[in-house]
N, C-alpha and C positions, 0 to 999 in steps of 0.2 A: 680261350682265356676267360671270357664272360663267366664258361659255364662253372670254373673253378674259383674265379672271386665271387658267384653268388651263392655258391656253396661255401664257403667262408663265412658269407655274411650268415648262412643259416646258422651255419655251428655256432656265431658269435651270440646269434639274437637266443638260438637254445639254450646255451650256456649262463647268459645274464637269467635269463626266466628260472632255472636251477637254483639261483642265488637270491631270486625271491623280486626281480625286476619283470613284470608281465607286461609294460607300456614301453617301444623305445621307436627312436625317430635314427630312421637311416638317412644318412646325407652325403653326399658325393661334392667331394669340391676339387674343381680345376680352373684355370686361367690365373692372369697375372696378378689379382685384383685380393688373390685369400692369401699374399706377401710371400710366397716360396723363391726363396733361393736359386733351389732347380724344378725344371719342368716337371712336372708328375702330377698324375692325378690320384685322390684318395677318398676314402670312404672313412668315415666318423660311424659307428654305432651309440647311438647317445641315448642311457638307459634315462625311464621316467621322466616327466613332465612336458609341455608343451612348447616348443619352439614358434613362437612368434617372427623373430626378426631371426636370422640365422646372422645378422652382418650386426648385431647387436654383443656388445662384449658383455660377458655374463660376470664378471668378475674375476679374482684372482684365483689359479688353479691352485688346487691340494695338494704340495708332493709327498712322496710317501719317505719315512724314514727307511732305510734298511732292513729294521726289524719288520716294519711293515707289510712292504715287499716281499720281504719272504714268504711272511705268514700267510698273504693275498694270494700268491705263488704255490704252495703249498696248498691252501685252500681249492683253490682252479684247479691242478694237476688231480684231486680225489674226483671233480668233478668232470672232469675231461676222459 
């Protein structure tokens, strides 16, 4: 299983670097403490800038409209 989630991360980190991201901060979070629901552990690929505090709230997330999504979507699959 490792060796297929750190192939994942690769494709991930390749992929942002195609879209013009060359700096990103991989992070792994488990335990009860990062507020889940259910048990599981997970991996964050976080393109550009510095991570100081990871338990620091960075603000409010960007959702994407539908039109968005698509286009992101679309975008990604030329590159993939």
């Amino acid at each position: 299983e490792n060796a297929h989630v750190m192939a994942l991360i690769v494709r991930g980190v390749e992929t942002l670097s195609k879209v013009g991201h060359d700096d990103c901060t991989i992070l792994m979070r488990d335990g009860h403490a990062s507020g889940k629901s259910v048990k599981h552990m997970h991996y964050n690929i976080i393109p550009g800038g510095l991570i100081q505090d990871i338990s620091l709230d960075t603000g409010t997330r960007k959702l994407l409209n539908k039109k968005e999504e698509a286009s992101l979507i679309k975008e990604l699959k030329k590159i993939i």
